[in-house]
Z-matrix of the N, CA and C atoms (Angstrom, degrees):
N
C 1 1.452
C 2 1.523 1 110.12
N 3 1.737 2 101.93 1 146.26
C 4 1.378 3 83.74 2 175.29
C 5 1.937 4 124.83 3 -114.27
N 6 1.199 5 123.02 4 154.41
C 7 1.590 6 106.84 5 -176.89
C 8 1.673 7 120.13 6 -8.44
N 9 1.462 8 103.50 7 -65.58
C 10 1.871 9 94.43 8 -168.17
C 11 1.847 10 94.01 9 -60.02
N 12 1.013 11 123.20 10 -45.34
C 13 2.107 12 101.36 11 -174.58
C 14 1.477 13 108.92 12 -51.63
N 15 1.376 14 119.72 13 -43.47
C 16 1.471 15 120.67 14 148.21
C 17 1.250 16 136.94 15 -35.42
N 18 1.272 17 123.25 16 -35.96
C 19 1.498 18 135.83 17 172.81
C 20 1.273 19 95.82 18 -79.72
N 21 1.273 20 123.22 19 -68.86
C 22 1.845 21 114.51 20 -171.07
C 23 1.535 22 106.52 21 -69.17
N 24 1.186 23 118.75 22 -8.25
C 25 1.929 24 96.24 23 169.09
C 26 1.211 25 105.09 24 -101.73
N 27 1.500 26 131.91 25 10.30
C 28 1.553 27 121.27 26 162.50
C 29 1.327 28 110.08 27 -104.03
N 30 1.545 29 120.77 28 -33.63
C 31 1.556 30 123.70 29 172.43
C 32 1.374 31 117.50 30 -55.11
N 33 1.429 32 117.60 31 -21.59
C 34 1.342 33 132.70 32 -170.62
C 35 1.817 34 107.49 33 -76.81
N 36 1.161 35 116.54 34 -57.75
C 37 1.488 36 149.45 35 -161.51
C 38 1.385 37 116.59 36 -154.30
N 39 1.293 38 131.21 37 135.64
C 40 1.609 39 131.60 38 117.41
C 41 1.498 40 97.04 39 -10.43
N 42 1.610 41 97.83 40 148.45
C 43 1.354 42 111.32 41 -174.06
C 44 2.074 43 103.50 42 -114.78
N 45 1.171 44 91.31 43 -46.50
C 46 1.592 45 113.39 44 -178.88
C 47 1.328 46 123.30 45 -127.99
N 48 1.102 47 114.39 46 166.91
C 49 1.659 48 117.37 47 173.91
C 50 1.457 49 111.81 48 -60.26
N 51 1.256 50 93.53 49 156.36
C 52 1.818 51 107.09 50 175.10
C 53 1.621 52 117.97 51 -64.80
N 54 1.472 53 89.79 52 -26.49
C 55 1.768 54 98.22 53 176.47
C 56 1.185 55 124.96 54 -88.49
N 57 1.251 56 116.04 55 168.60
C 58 2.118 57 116.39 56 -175.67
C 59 1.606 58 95.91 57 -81.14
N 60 1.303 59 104.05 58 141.84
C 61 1.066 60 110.01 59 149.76
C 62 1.593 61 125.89 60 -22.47
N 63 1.373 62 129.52 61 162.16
C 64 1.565 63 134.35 62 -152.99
C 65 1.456 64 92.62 63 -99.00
N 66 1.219 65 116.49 64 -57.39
C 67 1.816 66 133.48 65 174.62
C 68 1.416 67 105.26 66 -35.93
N 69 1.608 68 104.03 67 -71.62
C 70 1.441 69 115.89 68 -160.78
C 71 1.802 70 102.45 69 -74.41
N 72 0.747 71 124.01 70 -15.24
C 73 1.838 72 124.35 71 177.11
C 74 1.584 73 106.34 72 -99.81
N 75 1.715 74 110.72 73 3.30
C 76 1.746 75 106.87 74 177.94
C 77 2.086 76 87.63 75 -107.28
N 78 0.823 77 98.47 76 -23.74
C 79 1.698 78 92.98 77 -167.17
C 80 1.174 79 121.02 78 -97.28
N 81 1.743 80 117.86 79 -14.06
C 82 1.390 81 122.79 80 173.64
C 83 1.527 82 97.40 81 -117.92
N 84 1.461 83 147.53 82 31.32
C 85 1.225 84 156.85 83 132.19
C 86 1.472 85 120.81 84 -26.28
N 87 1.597 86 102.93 85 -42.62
C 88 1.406 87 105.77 86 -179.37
C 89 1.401 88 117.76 87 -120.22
N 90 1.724 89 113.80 88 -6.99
C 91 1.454 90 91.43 89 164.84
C 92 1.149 91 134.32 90 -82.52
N 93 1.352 92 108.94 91 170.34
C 94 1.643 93 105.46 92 -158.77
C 95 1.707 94 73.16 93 -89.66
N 96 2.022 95 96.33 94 153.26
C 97 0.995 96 124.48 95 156.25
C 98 1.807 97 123.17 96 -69.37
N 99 1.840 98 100.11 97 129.01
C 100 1.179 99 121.84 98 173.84
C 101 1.365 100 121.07 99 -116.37
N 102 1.799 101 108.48 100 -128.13
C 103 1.666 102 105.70 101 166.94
C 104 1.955 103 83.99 102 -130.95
N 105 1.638 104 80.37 103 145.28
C 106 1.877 105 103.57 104 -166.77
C 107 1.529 106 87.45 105 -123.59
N 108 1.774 107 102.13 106 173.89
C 109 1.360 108 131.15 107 156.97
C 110 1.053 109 98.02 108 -133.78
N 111 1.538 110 129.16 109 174.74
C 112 1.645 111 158.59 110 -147.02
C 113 1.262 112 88.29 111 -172.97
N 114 1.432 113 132.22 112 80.49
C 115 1.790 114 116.21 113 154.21
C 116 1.486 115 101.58 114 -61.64
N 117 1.064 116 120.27 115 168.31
C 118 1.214 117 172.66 116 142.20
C 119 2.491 118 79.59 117 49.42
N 120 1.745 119 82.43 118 74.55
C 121 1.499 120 95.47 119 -164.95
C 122 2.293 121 89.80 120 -70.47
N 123 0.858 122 111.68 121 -47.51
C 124 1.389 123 119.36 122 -179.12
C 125 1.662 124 88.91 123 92.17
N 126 1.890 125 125.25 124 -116.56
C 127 0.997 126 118.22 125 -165.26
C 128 1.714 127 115.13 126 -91.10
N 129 1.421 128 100.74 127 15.43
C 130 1.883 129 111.17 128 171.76
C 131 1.628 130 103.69 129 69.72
N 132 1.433 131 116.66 130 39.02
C 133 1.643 132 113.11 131 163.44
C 134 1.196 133 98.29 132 -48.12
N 135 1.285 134 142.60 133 -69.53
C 136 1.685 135 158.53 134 -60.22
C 137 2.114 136 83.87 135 -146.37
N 138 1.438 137 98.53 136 -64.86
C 139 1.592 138 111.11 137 -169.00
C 140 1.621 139 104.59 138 -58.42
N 141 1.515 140 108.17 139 -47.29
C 142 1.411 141 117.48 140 174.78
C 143 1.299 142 130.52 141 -60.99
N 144 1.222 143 125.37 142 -32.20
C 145 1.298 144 130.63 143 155.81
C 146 1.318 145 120.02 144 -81.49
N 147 1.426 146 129.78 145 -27.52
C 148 1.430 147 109.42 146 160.48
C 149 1.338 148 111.64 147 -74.54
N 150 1.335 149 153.53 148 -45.68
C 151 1.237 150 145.10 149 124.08
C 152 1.593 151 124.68 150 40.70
N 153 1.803 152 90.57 151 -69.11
C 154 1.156 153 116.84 152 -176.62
C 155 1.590 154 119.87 153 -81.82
N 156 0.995 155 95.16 154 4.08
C 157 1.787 156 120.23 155 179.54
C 158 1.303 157 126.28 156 -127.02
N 159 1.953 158 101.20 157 17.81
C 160 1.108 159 102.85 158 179.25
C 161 1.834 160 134.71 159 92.25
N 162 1.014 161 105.78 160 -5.38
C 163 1.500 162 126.47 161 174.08
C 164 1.104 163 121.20 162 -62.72
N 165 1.205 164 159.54 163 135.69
C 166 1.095 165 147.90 164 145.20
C 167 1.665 166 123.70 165 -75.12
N 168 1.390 167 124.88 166 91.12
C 169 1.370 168 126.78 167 -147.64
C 170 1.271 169 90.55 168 -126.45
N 171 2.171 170 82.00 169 159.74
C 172 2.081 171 93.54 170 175.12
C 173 1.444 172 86.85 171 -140.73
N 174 1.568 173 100.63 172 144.08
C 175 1.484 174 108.65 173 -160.03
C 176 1.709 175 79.84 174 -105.20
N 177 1.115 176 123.82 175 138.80
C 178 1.698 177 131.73 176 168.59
C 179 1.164 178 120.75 177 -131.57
N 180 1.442 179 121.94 178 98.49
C 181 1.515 180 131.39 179 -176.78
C 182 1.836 181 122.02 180 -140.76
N 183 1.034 182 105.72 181 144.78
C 184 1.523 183 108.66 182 -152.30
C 185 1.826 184 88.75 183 -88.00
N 186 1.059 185 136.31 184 -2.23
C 187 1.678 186 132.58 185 149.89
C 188 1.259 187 122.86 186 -68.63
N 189 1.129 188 114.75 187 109.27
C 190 1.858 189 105.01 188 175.51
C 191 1.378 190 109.35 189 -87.09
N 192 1.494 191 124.44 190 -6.70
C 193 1.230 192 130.36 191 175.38
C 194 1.636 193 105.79 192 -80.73
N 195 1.396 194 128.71 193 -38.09
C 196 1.362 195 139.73 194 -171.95
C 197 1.491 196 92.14 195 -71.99
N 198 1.026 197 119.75 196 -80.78
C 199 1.678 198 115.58 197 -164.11
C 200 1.747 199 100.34 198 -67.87
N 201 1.180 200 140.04 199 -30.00
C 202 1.684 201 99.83 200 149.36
C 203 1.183 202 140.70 201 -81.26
N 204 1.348 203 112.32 202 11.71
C 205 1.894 204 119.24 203 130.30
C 206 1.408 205 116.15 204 -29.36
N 207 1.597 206 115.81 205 -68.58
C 208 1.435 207 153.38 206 175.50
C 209 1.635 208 96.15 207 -35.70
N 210 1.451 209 87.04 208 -74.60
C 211 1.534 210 100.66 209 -164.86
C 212 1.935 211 110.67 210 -43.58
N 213 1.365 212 89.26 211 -35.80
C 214 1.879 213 85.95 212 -174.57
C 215 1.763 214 104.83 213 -91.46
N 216 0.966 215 114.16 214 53.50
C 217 1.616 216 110.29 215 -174.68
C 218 1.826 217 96.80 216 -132.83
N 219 1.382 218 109.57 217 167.87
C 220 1.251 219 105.59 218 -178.97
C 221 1.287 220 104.78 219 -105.06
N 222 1.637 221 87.65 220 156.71
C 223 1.593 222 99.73 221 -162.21
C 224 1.621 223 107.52 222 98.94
N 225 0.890 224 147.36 223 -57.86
C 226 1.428 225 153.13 224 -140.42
C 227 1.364 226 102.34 225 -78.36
N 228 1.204 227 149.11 226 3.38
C 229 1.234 228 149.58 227 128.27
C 230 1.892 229 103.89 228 -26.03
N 231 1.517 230 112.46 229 -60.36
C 232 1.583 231 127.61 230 -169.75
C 233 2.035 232 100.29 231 -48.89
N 234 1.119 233 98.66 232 -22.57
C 235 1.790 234 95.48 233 -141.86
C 236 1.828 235 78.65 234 -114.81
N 237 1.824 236 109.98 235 146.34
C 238 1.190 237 121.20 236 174.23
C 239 1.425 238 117.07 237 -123.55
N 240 1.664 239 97.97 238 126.50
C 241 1.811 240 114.85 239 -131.00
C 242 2.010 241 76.92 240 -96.16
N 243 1.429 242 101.89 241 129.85
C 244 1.697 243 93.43 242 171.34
C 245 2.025 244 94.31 243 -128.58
N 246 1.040 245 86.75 244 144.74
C 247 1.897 246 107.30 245 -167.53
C 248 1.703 247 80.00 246 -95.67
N 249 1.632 248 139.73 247 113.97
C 250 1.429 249 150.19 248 -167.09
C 251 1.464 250 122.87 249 -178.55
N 252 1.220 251 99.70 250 134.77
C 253 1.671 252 108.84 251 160.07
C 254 1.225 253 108.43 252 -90.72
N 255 1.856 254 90.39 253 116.31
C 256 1.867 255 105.07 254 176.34
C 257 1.643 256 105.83 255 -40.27
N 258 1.262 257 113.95 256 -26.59
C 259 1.734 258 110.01 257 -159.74
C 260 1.400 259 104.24 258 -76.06
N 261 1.299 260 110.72 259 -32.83
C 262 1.653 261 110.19 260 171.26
C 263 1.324 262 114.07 261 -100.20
N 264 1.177 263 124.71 262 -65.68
C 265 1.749 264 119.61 263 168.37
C 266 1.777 265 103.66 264 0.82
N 267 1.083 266 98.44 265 134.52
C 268 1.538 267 118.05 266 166.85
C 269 1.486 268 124.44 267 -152.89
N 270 1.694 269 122.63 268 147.28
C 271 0.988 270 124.57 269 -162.22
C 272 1.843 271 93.51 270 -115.69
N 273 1.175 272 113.58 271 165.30
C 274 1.344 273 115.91 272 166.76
C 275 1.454 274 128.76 273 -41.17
N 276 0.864 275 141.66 274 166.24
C 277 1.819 276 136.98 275 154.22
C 278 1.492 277 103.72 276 -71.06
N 279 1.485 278 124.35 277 125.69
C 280 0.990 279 123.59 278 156.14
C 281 1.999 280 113.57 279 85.52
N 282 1.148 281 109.79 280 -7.17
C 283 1.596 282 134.04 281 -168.01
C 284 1.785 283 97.66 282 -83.43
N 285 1.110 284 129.92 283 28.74
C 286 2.082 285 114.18 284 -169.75
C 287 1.507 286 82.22 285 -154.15
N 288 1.189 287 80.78 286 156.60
C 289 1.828 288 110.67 287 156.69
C 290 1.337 289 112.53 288 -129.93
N 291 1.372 290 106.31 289 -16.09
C 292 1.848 291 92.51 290 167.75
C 293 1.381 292 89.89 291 -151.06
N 294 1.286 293 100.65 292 159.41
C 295 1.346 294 124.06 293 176.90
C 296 1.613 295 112.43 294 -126.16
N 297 1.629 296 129.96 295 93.99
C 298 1.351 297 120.92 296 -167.36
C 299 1.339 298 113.15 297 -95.98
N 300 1.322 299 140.70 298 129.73
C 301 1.894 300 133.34 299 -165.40
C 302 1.925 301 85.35 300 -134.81
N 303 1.232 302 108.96 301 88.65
C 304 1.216 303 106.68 302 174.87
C 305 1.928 304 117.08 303 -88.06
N 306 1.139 305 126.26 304 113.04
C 307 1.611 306 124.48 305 172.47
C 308 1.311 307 98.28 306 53.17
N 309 1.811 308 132.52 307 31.06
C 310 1.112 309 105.27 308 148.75
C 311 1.790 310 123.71 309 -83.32
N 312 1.461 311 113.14 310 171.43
C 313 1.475 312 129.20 311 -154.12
C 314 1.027 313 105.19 312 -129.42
N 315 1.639 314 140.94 313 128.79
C 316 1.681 315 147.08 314 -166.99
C 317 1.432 316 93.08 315 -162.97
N 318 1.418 317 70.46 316 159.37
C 319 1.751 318 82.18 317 163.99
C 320 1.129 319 95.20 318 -87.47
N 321 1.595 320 133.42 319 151.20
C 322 1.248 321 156.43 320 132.04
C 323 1.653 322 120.20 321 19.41
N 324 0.801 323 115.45 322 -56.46
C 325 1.417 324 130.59 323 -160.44
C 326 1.852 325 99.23 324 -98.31
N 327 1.570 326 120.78 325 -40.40
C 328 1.010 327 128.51 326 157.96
C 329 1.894 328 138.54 327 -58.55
N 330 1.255 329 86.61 328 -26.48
C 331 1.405 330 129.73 329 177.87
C 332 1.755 331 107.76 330 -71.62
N 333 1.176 332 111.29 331 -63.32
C 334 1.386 333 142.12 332 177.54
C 335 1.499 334 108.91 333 -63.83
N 336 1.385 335 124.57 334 -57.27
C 337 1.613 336 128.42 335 172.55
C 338 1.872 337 115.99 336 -63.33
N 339 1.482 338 102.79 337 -30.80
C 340 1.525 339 96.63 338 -175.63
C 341 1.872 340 90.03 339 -101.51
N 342 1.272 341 137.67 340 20.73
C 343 1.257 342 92.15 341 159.20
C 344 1.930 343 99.78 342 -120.26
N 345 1.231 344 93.90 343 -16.79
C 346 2.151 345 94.28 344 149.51
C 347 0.960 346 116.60 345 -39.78
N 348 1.649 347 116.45 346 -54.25
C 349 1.894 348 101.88 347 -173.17
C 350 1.792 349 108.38 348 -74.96
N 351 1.572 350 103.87 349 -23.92
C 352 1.319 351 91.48 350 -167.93
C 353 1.350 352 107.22 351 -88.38
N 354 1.369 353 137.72 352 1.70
C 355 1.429 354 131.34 353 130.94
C 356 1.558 355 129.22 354 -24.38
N 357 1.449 356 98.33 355 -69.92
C 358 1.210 357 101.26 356 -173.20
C 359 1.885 358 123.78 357 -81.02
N 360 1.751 359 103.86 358 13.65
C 361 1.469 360 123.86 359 153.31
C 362 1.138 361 131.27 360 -65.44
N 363 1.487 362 108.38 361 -33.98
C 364 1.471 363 141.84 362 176.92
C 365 1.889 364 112.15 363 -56.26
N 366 1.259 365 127.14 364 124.71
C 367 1.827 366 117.17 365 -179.36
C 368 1.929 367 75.51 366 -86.79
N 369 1.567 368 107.56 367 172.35
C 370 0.834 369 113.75 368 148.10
C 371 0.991 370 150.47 369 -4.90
N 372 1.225 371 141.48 370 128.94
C 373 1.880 372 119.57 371 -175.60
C 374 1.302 373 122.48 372 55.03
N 375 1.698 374 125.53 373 0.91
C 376 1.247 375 134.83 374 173.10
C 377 1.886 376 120.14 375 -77.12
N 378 1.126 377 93.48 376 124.12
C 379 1.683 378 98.16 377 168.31
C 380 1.321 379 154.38 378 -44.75
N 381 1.326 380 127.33 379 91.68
C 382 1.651 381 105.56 380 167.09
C 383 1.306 382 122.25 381 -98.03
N 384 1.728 383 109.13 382 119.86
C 385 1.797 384 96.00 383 177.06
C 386 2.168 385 94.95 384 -102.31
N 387 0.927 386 92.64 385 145.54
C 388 1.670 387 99.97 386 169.64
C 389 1.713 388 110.00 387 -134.88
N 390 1.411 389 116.36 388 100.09
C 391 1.105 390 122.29 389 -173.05
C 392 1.516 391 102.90 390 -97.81
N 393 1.249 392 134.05 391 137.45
C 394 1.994 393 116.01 392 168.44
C 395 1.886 394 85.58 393 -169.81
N 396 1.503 395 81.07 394 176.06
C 397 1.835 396 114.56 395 -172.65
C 398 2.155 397 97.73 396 -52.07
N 399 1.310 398 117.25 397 117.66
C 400 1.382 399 108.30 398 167.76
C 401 1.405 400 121.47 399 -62.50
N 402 1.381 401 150.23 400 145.16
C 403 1.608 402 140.61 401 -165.72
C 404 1.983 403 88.35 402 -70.08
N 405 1.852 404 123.39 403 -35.41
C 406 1.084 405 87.39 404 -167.03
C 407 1.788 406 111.14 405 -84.54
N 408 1.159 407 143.22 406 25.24
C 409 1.375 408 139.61 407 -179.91
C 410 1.871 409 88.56 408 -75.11
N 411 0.974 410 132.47 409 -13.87
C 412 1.764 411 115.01 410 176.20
C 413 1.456 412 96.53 411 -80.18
N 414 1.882 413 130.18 412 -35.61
C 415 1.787 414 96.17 413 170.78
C 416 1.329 415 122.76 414 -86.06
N 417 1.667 416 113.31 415 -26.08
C 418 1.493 417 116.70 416 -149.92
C 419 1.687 418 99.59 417 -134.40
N 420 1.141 419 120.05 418 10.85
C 421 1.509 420 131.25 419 -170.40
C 422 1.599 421 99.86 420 -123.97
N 423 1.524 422 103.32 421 174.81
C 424 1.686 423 116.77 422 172.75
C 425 1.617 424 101.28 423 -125.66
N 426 1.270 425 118.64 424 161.33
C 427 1.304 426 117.74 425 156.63
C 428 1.793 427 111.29 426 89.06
N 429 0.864 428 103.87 427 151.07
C 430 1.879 429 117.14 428 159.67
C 431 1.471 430 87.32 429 99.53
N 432 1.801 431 99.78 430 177.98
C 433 1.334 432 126.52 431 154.64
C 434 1.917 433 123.84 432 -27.48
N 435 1.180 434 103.36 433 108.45
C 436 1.618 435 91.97 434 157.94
C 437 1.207 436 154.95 435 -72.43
N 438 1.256 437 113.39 436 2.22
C 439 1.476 438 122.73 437 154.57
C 440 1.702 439 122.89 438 -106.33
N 441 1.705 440 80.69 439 131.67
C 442 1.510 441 94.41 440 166.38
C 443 1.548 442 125.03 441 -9.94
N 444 1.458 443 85.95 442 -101.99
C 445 1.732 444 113.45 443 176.67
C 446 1.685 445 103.01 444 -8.57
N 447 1.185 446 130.93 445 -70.62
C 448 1.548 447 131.44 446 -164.61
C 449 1.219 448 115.38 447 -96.84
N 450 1.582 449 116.84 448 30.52
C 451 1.608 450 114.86 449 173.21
C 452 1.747 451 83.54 450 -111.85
N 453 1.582 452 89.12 451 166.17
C 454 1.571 453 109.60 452 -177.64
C 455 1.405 454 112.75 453 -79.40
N 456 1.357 455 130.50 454 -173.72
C 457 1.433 456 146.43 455 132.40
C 458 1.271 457 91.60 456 -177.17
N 459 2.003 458 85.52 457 178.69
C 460 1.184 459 120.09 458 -165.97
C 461 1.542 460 121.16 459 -73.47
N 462 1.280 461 127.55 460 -10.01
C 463 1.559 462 145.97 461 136.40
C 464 1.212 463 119.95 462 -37.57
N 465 1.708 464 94.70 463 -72.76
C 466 1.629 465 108.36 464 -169.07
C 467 1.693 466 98.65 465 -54.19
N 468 1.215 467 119.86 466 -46.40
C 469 1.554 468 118.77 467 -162.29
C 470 1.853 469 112.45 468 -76.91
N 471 1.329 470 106.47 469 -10.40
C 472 1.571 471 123.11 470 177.11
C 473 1.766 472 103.07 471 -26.15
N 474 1.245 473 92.42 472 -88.17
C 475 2.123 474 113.37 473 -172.47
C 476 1.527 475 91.71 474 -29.62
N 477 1.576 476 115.34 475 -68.78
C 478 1.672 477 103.82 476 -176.46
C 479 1.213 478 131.00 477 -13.37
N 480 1.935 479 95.36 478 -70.06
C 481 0.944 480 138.66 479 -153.99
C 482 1.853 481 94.15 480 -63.95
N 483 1.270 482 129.61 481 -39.53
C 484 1.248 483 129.49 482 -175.12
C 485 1.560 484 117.69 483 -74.19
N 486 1.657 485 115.44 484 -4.31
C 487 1.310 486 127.40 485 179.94
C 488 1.690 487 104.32 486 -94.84
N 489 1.547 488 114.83 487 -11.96
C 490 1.344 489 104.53 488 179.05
C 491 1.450 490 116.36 489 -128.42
N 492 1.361 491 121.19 490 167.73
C 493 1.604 492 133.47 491 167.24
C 494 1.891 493 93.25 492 -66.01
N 495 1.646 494 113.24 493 109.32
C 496 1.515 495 107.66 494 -160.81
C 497 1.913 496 90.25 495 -100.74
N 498 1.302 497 117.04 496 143.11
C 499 1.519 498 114.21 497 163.25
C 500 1.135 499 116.75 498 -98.62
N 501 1.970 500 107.30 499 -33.47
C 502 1.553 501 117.63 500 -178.23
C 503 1.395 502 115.58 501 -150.26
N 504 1.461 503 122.08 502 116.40
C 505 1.207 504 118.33 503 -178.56
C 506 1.286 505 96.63 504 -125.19
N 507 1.366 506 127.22 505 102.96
C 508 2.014 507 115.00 506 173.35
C 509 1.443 508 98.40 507 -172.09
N 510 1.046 509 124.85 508 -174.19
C 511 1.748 510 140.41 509 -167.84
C 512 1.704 511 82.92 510 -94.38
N 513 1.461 512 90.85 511 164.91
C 514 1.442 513 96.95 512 169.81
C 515 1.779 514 80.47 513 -163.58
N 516 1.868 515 92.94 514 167.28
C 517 1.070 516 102.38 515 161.47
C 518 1.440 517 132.30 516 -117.17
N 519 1.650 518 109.67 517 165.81
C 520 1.542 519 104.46 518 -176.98
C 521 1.612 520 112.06 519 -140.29
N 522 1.250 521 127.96 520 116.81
C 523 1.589 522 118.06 521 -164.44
C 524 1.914 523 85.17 522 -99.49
N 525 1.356 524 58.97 523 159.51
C 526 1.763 525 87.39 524 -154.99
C 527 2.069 526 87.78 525 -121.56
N 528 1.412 527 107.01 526 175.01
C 529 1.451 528 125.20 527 162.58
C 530 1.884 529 111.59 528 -69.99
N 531 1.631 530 103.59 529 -14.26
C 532 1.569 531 86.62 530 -177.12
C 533 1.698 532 95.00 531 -134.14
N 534 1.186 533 102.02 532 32.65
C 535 1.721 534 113.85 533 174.68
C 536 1.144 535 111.33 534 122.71
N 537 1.595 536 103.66 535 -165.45
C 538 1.486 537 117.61 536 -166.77
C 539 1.870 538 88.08 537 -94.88
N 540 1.306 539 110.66 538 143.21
C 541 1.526 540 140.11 539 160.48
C 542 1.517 541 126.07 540 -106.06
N 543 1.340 542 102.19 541 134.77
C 544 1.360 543 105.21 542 -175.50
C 545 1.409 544 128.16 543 -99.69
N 546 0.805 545 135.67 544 109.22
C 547 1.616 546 140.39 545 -164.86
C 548 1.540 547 125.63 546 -101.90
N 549 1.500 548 114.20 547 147.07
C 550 1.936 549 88.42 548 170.52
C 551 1.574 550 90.18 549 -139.40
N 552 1.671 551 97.37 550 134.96
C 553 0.982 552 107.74 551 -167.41
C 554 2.201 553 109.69 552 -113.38
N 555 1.629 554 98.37 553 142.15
C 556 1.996 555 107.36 554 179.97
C 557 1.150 556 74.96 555 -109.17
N 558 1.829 557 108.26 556 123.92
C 559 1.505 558 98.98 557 151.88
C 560 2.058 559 89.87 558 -125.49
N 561 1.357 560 110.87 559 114.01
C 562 1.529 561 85.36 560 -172.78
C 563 2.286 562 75.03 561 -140.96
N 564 1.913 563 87.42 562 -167.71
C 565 1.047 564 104.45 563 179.80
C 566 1.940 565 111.66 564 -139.03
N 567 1.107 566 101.61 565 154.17
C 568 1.793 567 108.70 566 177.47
C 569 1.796 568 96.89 567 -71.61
N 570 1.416 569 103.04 568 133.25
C 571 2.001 570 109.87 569 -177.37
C 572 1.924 571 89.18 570 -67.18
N 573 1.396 572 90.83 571 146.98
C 574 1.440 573 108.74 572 -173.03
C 575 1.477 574 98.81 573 129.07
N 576 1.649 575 90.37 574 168.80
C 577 1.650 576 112.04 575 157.99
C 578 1.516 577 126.18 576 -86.40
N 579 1.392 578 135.52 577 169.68
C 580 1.007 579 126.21 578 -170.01
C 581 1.803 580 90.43 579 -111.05
């Protein structure tokens, strides 16, 4: 998709809840707050509540209509709203402690190159969680994108997965209002101390 289908599906409606995800608010519960990114934050649930926990975060999404969703919410003064394509957006070498990629969608190979660089954004002991739609929720799942090609798994996320100290690489599930959803979740870290 490109930005303006983004602009008209946030100008239209809210897209998601105001709250973080269930996953991503059970697994960053206990880290201590640093400096984060939110690629492709859309309306900054995710940036805003870590924010709100003390983070120093940058929400980066190629909607300028989605993140001034963000922008009119409270709190969002804390959080620094960047108008970007995750594919170009870049963070320093070594400048993050977390890196958050919530339900974003690539092709494969695109997928794979932006979360390499955003490895090496990470200091030491810094985080990548990558939560998104599993490829199998189109037989045995509800919800997400319908094509293949730009859903996740635990394959596709392998190569990543070999650039970090990994805690969790596997499907998980998530029931939803119109069923159970299938997810695959990177929860790893850059080798080093924090």
């Amino acid at each position: 998709m490109r930005a303006d289908d983004w602009d008209r599906r946030y100008g239209e409606q809210a897209q998601w809840s105001s709250g973080p995800n269930e996953l991503v608010a059970e697994l960053l519960a206990d880290v201590p707050p640093g400096a984060a990114v939110d690629l492709a934050a859309g309306e900054g649930r995710h940036a805003l509540w870590l924010a709100a926990r003390g983070w120093a975060v940058t929400a980066v999404d190629f909607s300028a209509v989605g993140l001034d969703r963000g922008r009119a919410r409270p709190g969002a003064g804390q959080v620094s709203w960047v108008t970007a394509d995750v594919l170009t957006w870049s963070a320093a070498e070594g400048s993050l402690d977390l890196v958050l990629v919530a339900y974003l969608h690539l092709p494969e190979e695109q997928t794979r190159a932006l979360l390499t660089g955003a490895v090496g954004w990470l200091r030491p002991g810094g985080r990548l969680l990558l939560l998104g739609h599993d490829v199998e929720s189109l037989t045995a799942g509800v919800g997400g994108p319908q094509e293949p090609a730009i859903l996740h798994s635990v394959d596709r996320l392998a190569p990543v997965a070999r650039l970090l100290e990994v805690d969790r690489l596997e499907q998980v599930r998530r029931v939803t209002p119109q069923g159970t959803a299938l997810d695959t979740l990177l929860w790893g870290r850059r080798a080093g101390r924090r």
